[in-house]
N, C-alpha and C positions, 0 to 999 in steps of 0.2 A: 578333342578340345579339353584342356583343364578348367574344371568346371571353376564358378565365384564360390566355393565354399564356406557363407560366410558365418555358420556356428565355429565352425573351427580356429578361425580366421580370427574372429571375436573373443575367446576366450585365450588366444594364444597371447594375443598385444594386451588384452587387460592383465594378465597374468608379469608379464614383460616389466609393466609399467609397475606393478606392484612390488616387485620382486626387484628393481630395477630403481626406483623410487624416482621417475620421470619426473615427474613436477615437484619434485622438494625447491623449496625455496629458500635462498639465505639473502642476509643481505648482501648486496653488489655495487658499490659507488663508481664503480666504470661503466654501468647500464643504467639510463631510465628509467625509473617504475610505473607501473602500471597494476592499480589496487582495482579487481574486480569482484564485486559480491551481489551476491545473491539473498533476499532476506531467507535466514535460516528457517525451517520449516518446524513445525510442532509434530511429532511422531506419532501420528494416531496408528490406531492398528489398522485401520484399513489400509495400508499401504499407499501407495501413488496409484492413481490413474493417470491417463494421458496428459489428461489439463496441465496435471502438476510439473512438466518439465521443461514444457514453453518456455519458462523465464532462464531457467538452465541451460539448454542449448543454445538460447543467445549469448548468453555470459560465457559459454564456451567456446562456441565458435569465435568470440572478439580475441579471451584471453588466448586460445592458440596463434587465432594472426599477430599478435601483438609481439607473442612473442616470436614470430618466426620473423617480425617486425625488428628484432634487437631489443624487445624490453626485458626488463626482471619482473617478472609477473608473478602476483601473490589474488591467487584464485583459490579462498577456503570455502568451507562447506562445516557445519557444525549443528546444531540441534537449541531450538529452545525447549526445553523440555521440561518445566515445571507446567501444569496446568491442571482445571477442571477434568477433563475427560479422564486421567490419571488417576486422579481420585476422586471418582464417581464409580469407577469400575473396582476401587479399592473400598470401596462402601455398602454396596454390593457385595465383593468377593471374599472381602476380608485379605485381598493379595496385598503386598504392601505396593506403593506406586513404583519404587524403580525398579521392580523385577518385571511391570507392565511395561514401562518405558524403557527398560535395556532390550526386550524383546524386540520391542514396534523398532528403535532404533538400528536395530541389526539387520533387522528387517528393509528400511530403509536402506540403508548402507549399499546390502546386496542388490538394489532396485538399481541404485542410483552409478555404480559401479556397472549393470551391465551395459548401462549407455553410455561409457567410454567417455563420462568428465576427468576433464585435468584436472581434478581437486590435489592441493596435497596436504593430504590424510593426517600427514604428522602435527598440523596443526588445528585439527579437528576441537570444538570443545561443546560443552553440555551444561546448559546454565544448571541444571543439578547436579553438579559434581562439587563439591564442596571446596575442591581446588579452582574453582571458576566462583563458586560464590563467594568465597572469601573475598573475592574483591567489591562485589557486588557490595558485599556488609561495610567492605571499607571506606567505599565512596559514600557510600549512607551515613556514616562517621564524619566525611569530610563537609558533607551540607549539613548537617548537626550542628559542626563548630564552625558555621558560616555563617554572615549575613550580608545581605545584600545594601551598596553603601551608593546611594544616586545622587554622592559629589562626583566619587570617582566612577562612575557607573560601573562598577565588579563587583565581586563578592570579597568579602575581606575575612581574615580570621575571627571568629564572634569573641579574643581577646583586645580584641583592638578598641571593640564594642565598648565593655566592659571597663577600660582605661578611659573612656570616654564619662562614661558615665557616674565612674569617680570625680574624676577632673570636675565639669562644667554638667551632669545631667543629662538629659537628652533632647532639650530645648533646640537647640541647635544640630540634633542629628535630621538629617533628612536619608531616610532607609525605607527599605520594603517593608512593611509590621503592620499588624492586626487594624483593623478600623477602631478599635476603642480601645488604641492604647494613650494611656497620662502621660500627662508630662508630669516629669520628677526633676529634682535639685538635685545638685549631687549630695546634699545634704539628706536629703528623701532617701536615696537609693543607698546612703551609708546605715541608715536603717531599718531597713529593709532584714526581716529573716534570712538564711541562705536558702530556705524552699520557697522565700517571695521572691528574692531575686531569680532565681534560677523561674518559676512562673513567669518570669514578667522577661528572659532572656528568651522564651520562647514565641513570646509575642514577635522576635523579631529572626530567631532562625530559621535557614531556608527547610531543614523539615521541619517538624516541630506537632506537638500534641494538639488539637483544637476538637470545640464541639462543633457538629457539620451534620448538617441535612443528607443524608446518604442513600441510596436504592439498595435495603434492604430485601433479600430471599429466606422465608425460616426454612421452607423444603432444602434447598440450598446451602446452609446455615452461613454466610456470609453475603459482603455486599457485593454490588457490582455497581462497572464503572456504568457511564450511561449510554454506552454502544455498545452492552451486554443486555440492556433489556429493551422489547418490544410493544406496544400496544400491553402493558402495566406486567408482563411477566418473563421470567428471562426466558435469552434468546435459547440457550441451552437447557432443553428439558422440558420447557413451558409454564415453568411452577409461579403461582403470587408474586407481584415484588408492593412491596410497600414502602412508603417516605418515613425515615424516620431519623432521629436528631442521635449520632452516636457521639462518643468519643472516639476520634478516629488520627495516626498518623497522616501528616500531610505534609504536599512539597508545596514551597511557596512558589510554584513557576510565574504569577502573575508579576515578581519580579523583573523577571526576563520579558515580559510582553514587547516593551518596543524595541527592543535587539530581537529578538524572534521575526517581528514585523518588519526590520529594517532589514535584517537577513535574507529575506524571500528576494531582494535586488539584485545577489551578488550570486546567487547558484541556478545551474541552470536543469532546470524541473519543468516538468507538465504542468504547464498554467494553470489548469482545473486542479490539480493538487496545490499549489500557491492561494489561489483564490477562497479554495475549502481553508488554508490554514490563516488568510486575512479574516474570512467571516468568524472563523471561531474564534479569535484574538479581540476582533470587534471593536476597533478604537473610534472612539466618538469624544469628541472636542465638546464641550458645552460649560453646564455649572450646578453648582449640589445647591439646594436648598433644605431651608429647615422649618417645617411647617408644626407651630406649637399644637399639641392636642389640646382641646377648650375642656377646662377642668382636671389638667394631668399638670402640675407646674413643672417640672422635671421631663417632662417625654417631650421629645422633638422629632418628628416623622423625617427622617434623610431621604430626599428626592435626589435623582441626578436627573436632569432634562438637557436635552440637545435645542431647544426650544423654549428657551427662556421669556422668548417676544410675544409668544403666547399664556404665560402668566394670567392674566385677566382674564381668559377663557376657562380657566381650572374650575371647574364646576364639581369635583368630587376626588377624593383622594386615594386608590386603591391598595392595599395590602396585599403579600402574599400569604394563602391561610396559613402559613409555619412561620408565618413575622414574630420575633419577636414581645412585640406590643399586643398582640390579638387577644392573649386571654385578660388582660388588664383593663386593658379602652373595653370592653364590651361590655355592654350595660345589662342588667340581670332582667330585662324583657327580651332580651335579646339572647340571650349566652345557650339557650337551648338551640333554638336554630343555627348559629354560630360553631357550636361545638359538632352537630350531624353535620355542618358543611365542611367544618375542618378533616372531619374522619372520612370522609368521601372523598375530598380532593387528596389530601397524603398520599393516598393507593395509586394513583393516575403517574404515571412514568414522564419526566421535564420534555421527553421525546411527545409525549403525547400532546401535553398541554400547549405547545408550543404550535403545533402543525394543524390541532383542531381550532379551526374558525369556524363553524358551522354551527356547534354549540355553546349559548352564553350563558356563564352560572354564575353566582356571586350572591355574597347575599348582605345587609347594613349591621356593622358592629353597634348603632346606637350613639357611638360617637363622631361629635365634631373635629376639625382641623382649624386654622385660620392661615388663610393665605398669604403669607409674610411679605410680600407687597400690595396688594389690594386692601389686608386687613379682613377680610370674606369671609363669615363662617363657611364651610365647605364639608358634608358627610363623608364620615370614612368607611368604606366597602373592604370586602375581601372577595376575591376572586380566583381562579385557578391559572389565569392566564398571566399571571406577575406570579413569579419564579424567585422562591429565597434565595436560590445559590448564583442569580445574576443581580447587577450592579445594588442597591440597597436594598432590594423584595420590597420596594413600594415605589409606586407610577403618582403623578399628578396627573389627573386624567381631563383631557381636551376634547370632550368629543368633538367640538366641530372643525377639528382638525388633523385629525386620528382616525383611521379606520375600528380599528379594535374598541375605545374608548367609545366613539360612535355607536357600534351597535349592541355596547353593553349600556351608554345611555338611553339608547331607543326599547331596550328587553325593561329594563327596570326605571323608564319614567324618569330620567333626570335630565335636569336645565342643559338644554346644547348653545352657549353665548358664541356670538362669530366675532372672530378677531382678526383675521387677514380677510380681504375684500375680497370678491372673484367668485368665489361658490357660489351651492342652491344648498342649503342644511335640508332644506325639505327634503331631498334626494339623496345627498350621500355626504359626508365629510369631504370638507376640501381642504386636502393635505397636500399642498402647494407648498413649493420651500420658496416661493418668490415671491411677490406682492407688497399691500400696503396693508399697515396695521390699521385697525377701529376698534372704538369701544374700551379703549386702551390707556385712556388718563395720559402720562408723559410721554407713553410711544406714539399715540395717533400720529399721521402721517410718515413715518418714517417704511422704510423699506424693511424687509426680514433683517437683511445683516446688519445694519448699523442698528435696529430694533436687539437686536441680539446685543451686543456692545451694550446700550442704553442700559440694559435690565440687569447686566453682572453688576456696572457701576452701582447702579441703585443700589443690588441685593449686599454689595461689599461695605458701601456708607450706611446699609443701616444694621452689618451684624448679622444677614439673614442670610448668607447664603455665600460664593465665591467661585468663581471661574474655575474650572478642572477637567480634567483629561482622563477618561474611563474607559475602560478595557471587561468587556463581555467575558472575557475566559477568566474562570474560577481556578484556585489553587486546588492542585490535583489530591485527592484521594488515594496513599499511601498504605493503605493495611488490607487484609483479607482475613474475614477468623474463618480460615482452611488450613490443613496441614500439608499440604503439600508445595509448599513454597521456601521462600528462601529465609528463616530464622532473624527477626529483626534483632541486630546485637545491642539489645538496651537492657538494664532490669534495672528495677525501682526500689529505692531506699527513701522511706519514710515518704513515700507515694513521691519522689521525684525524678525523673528519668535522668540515668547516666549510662553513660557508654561502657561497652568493654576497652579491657587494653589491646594495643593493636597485634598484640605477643597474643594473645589471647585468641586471634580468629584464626580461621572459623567456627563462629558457631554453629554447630552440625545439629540436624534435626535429631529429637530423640525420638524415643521406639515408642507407641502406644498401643493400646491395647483394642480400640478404635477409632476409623478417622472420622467420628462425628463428634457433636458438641458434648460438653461432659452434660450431668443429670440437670447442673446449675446453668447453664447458659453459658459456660464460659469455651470459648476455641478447644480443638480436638488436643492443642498442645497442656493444654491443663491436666488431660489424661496420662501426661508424660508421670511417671513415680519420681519422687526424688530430685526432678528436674530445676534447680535453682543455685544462683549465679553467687558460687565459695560455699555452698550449702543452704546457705541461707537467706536470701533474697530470690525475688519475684521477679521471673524471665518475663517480658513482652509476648503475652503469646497470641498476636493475630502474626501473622507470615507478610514478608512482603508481596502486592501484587505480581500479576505474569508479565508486564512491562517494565518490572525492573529490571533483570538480567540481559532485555535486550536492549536499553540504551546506551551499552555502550560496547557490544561484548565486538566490533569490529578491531576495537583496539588488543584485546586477549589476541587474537589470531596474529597479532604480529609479535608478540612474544608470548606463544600458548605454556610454555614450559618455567616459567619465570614466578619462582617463589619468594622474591622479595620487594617486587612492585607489580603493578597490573598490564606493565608493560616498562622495556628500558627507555631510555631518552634516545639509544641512536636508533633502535628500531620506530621508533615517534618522528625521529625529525628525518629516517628516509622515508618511512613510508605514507606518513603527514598525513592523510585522510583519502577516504574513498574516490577512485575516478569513477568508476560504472558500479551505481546499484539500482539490480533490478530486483522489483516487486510490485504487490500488488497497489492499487488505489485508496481503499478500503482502514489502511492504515494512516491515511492525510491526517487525522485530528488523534493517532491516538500513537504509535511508535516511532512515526517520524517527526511528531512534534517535542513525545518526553526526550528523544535522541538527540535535538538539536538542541532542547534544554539543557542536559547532563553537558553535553559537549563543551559549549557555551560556558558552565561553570567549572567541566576540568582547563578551559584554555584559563580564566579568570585565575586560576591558580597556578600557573604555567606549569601544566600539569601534562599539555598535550599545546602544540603549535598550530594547531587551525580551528577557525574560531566555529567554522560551518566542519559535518562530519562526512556529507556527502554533493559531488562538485555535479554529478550528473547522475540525475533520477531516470530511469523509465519504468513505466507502466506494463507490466505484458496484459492482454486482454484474456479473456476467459476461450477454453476452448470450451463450447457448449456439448452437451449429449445428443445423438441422433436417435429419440426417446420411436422405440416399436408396441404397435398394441394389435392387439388380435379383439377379435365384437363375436364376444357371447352370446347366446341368443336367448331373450327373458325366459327365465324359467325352465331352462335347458342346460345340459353340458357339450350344449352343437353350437361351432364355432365356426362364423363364414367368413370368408376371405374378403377384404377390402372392397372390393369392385362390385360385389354384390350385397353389402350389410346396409342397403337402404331399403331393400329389400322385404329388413324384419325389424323388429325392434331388439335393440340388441345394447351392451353395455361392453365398452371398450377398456380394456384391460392392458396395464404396460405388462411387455413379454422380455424375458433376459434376450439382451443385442448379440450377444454370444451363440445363441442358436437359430439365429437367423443368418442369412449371407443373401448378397443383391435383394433383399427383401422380400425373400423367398423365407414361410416357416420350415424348421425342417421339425416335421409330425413327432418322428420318434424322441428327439430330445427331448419338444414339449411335454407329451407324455410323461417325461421321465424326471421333469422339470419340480412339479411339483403334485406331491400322492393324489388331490383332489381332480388332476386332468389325467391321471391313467387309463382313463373309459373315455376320456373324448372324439368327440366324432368332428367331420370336419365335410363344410360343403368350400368345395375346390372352385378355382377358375382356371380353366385350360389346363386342370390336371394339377394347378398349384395353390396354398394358401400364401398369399399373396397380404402384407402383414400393411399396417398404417405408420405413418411416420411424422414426428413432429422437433422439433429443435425445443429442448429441455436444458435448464443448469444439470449438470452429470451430477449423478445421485445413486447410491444404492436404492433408495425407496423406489426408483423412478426405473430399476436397473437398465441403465441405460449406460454404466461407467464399464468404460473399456481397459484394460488390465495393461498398463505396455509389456508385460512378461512374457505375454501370449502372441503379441505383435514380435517382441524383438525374435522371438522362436520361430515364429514364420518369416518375417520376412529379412531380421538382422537391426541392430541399434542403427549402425549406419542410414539404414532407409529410413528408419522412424527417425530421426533426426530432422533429414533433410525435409522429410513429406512434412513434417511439424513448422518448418520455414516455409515451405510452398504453400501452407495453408492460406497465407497471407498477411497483410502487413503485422510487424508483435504487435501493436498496441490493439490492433481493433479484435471485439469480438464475434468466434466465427465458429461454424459446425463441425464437429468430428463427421468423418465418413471415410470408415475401413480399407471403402472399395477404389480410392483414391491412391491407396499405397502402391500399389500394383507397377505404376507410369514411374514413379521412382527405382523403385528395386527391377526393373526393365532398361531402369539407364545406369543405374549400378553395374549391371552385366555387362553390358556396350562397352563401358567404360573400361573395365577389366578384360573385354574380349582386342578391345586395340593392343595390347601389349601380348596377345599368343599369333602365331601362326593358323591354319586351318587343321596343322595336325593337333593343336593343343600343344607346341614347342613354344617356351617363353623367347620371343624374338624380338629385341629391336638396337635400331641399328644404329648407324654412327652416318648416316646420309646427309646431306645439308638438305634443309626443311625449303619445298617450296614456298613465294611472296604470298599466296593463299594460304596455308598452312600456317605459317607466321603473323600474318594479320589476324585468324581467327584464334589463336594462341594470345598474341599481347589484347587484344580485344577483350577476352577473360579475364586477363589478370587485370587490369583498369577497369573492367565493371566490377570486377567483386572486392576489389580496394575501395573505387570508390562507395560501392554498397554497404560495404562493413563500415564504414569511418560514419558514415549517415544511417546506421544499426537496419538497412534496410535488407533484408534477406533472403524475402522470396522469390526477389529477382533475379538475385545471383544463382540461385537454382537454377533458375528458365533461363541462365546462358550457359551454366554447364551443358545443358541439354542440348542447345545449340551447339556450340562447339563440337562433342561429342560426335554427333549426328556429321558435323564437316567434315573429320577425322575419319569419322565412318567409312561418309562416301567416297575421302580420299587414300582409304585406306594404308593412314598412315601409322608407322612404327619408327619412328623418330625420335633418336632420345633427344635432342635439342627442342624439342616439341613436347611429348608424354614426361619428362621429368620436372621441367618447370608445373605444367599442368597438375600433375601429381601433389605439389606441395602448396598451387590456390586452392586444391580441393581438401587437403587435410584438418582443416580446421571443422568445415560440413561433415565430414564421413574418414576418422581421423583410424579404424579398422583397417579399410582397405587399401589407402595411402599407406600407411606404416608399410601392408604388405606387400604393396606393389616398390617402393622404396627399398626395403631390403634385396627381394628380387633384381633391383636395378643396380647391387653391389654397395650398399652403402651401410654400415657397420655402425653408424649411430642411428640413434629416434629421429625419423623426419619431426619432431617434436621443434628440435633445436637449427631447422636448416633453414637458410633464409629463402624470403621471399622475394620471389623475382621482379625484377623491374620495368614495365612496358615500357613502347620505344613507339614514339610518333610516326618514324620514319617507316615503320611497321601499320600504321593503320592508316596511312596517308594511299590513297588511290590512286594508284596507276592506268588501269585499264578499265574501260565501261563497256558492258553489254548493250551494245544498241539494240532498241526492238525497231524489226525493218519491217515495215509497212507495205502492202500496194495498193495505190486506192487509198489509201486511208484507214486499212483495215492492216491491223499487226497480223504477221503469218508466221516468221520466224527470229532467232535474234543472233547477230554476227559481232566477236568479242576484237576490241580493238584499244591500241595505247594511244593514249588522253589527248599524246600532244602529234597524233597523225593528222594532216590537213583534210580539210574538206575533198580536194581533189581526189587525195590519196584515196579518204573514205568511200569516194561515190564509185570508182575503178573499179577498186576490190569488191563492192556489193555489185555490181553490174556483171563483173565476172565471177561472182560464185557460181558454184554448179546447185545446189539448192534455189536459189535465186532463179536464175536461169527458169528449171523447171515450173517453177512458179508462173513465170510468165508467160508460158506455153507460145515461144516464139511469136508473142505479140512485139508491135514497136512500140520504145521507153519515148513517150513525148517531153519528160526533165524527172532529174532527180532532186529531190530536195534533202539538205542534211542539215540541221540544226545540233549544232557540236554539246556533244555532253548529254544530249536527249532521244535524241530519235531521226530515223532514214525515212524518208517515204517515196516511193516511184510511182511516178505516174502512166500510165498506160492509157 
């Protein structure tokens, strides 16, 4: 027999493909495209575990059918590669970061390579490579001299701005800009400085300089976004994070909010990802008010309330402690308490204060408000549960119609007035969006909504307040003072930012001497010697964050080689935007949303032809770890085996999954495992230690992560492929378990054994394929068509295996049969297809051969298996065509010789047939 050899087998076809440049892509206006991506991975040094290529094998099993399909298929693979982990391990080592990350990336490479993807390579790219950032800085450039103009709802050049502002002012502009920006004349802005004008242009560019409340780390020495940090420290490392007011880059994305929110309609994505990116966007209809501070003639407290009808009910006005107004309004019996409540809440992460309802703190600035329609003096509070960086950092608070408000009235004693009818105040807040107003002066009787109406009119006739439309999501946070990012190309001239010239990029990170803050506080880039823009001027030195380079880097892969844009116009208008990208969920508020931002503004500058970047999302789920522990025995180094550790008191310890098999310890490894179990002893069950098992995230801590290196060595990529689809559906998540592989690489063999002989002679023949042979043939290729089209894939497995198993028993060698078969299965297990394909005389890559077409007339039933009864009881079953009569049927069962015997010469008192079912004879 010629054995499946599939080391060999393996390195031959990746070698082919390499060498051979399989999947290079160009563009092709006689074929269809088909844009499949994978979100590029971060290169950590631990290489991939299993989990990691779940989402790969599905994007490669679709990009091979597709193309065996007729498409032009553009399936890259490339690297985000600026981040923390990089340089953290360069601050520590003193390495610089890209000799870390060309490492881990080769590293990768080789991982990802021995699983047989169709990537092609030549258009691989590294958001640190300076020839990829260069665009990066450029587009940074391009939102610079942009602003956002909501006649025409796009972004326009920030000269057009500027011609404006000559002309007539900005009276008349309606644009995205700062909350406390003036109106000017054009008279005004004609005299203006050129460092006030240019101040007062940034009021309205989509990035632009601002002071901002930021999640500050000093272990760290930068900030982080706020899905970097956990329960007040970040998520990397564990270190402090504290609240603190920087000067920071930022993008103006709140621009874009309701094209962002209108766009979630037109693309088709996992709801739960849709939904995450409606909550964070957070569009709420209502109206701003202005509530005077009593004895501040100048401060006006800005409320936005969705609930206007409740007015009358404002019993107290809260702040955020980093409001603005707090150290002002606070009255000097007060500013002690005040200022320890400010310094406590700053420290607590927006994640925090947000999701804690459990605990109420807050404490009185001393100052009053007046309620600008009741006229009401009203106390103003500060609190940790109102958030500066959402809508104004101050709440008009209703307890008795507000949860939150409620039981910060009920912790600190203040007036709960009821204003919609229907509740108990006694017992809870009734936060009813329906009923009738009381207590309420002009609204009594009316209903919530036309209450709602009522109360804009009023706030609008008397100056206090106006109908508006407010958006939860804040303008993102643009800068990091780390070195290991992407160089912002600004430097400053008499403290004003300008840009480089476009001849000028990139700007390439310089050398330093460490990647921490200098002595003075300022970024690791400050340590650069000499580093300043013509000599003499001041480089920007925080780095951009690690979501810039990936918002847009899908478009680099259609022209990775292109040094005079960030991509051509014909490579843009074939390849037009993503069909399939897979990744994880985890990204809904933080890459997939700056990605449809940037996009969104390169289509605004018809920069790029689709206005969404990605048309179909999926999720892959996690493959979890199958976590093993062995139970210590207190105070010992004797270790008893699962079945008997209730036995003692004992402390359950995770054990590397590597040196365990069927959950069996194996002793010597442990031992050998690590120096402290050298001496252990072990109480056995049946002779074996016998290990505990629990379903874990896969972790080194936990070691529980299984290496596919060691898999593809045992058992071949091909199998771990497929076993990785039979796990079950991609999106859900599910448990690794080793001893699962086995049943795949079993029908890997089958599969390979249908095309030898019993000598091991490669035989097959040119025979016409029996009607069974052929139904179980087109049966396959229409289930794994239709499986793949609906990304479902474990299924299509569990009909190979069927099929296979038909084949088997029919022991067929058919090429009208095995070569169709050969090319549904290449996409799954693209190794030993190639191999058995060449075998079959074919001189090209089954890469590019089409796929075959099922045929109804092929799965349509001819013949049924009656099961013959006596009595009533099934005994055997006689195989007959469909459209034989009743008569015919009952004959031939009466005269079979099986039959016969059955009846051991008793008399047939009737036969009954029920066509298409079932015989039964009665005796």
């Amino acid at each position: 027999m010629s054995e499946y050899d599939y080391r060999n087998i393996e390195q031959k076809w990746q070698r082919f493909w390499s060498e051979n440049k399989t999947f290079k892509t160009d563009i092709n206006p006689s074929k269809p495209k088909f844009y499949s991506l994978d979100m590029f991975p971060y290169p950590s040094g631990a290489g991939l575990h299993v989990g990691h290529p779940l989402g790969y094998i599905a994007s490669d099993i679709v990009s091979r059918y597709k193309r065996l399909k007729g498409f032009n298929v553009l399936h890259p693979m490339g690297f985000d590669s600026f981040g923390l982990p990089a340089e953290q391990y360069a601050i520590q080592t003193g390495q610089h970061p890209a000799v870390t990350t060309k490492q881990n990336i080769e590293r990768y490479i080789e991982q990802l390579n021995n699983l047989g993807f169709s990537f092609d390579w030549d258009r691989e790219v590294r958001t640190s490579d300076p020839d990829y950032y260069k665009w990066t800085q450029w587009i940074f450039m391009q939102l610079f001299n942009s602003w956002y103009n909501y006649a025409t709802d796009k972004a326009e050049p920030i000269d057009t701005l500027v011609a404006e502002f000559k002309m007539r002012g900005n009276t008349h502009v309606n644009a995205a800009c700062d909350e406390d920006t003036p109106h000017l004349t054009a008279d005004a802005w004609s005299r203006l400085s050129e460092k006030e004008q240019q101040d007062f242009l940034l009021k309205y560019r989509l990035t632009f300089l601002s002071e901002a409340v930021v999640n500050w780390c000093p272990q760290l020495g930068t900030v982080l976004a706020n899905d970097e940090v956990k329960d007040g420290v970040s998520e990397r490392g564990g270190y402090p994070v504290e609240r603190k007011l920087m000067k920071q880059w930022m993008m103006r994305i709140t621009a874009y909010a309701e094209r962002l929110l209108q766009g979630l309609d037109t693309i088709d994505w996992p709801e739960p990802v849709k939904e995450m990116q409606r909550n964070w966007i957070g569009k709420s209809v209502g109206a701003e008010l202005h509530f005077q501070v009593d004895g501040h003639e100048h401060k006006h407290i800005t409320v936005f309330t969705t609930r206007i009808d409740t007015i009358f009910g404002a019993s107290f006005v809260v702040l955020a402690p980093e409001h603005e107004y707090v150290e002002d309004i606070t009255t000097p019996e007060q500013r002690a308490e005040v200022e320890e409540y400010v310094t406590w809440a700053k420290n607590r992460s927006e994640r925090d204060r947000m999701s804690d309802v459990k605990h109420v703190t807050g404490t009185f600035t001393g100052s009053y408000a007046i309620n600008p329609i009741s006229g009401e003096k009203i106390p103003v509070w500060i609190a940790d549960y109102v958030l500066a960086g959402y809508g104004t950092g101050a709440v008009m608070a209703v307890p008795g119609h507000d949860t939150r408000d409620y039981a910060f009235a009920k912790k600190f004693n203040l007036p709960i007035p009821e204003v919609v009818a229907g509740g108990d105040l006694t017992k809870e807040a009734h936060a009813a969006k329906e009923g009738k107003i009381i207590n309420s002066d002009f609204l009594n009787g009316l209903d919530v909504k036309d209450a709602i109406k009522a109360g804009i009119q009023r706030a609008e006739e008397l100056g206090v307040g106006k109908a508006r439309i407010n958006y939860r999501m804040r303008d993102a946070v643009f800068g990091r003072q780390r070195y290991w990012g992407e160089p912002v190309p600004v430097y400053y001239q008499d403290d004003i930012p300008a840009l480089l010239e476009e001849k000028e990029l990139p700007l390439v990170l310089p050398e330093v001497d460490a990647y921490l803050p200098t002595e003075t506080g300022e970024p690791p880039l400050g340590r650069a010697q000499g580093w300043k823009y013509r000599g003499k001027y001041e480089y920007e030195l925080s780095t951009m964050p690690g979501w810039a380079g990936s918002s847009w880097y899908w478009y680099r892969y259609m022209d990775p080689q292109n040094d005079q844009e960030f991509a051509s116009k014909e490579a843009i208008d074939y390849w037009q935007n993503v069909d399939l990208y897979i990744g994880g969920s985890e990204h809904a508020t933080g890459h997939l949303l700056y990605s449809r931002f940037w996009n969104k503004f390169l289509f605004d500058l018809g920069l790029v032809n689709q206005d969404e970047p990605f048309k179909k999302l999926i999720n892959q789920g996690m493959i979890q770890g199958r976590s093993n522990f062995v139970y210590r025995i207190k105070d010992s180094n004797t270790f008893v085996s699962y079945g008997l550790k209730d036995q003692h008191e004992t402390t359950a310890l995770h054990v590397d999954v590597n040196i365990v098999e069927n959950d069996v310890l194996d002793l010597e490894k442990f031992k050998a495992w690590r120096p402290d179990f050298a001496d252990a002893e072990f109480i056995l069950e049946e002779g074996k230690y016998v290990v505990g098992v629990e379903i874990e995230k896969m972790s080194k801590s936990k070691h529980n992560v299984v290496n596919p290196d060691v898999l593809v060595e045992e058992y071949g990529a091909d199998t771990l492929r497929m076993y990785e689809m039979f796990l079950g559906p991609l999106e859900q998540f599910k448990p690794w378990n080793t001893n699962g592989m086995d049943g795949v690489y079993k029908f890997l063999r089958r599969f390979w054994k249908l095309f030898f002989d019993e000598e091991g002679t490669f035989t097959v023949t040119d025979e016409q394929p029996t009607p069974a042979e052929l139904k179980s043939l087109h049966k396959t290729i229409k289930k794994v068509e239709e499986d793949i089209e609906r990304f479902s894939f474990g299924t299509s497995v569990s009909q190979f295996m069927i099929c296979v198993n038909e084949l088997t028993s029919a022991k067929t060698k058919k090429r009208a049969i095995l070569e169709p078969l050969t090319v549904v299965l290449a996409p799954f297990a693209p190794h030993i297809t190639e191999e058995l394909w060449s075998r079959l005389g074919h001189q090209e890559s089954i890469t590019y051969a089409a796929y075959p077409a099922w045929k109804e007339e092929f799965l349509t039933e001819s013949t049924f298996d009656y099961p013959i009864s006596i009595n009533g009881k099934v005994k055997t079953k006689l195989t007959f065509d469909l459209k034989t009569p009743k008569e015919e049927v009952e004959k031939v069962v009466l005269a079979s010789e099986q039959v016969q015997k059955l009846l051991e010469g008793k008399p047939v008192k009737k036969v009954i047939v029920v066509p298409g079912k079932i015989v039964n004879v009665v005796i």
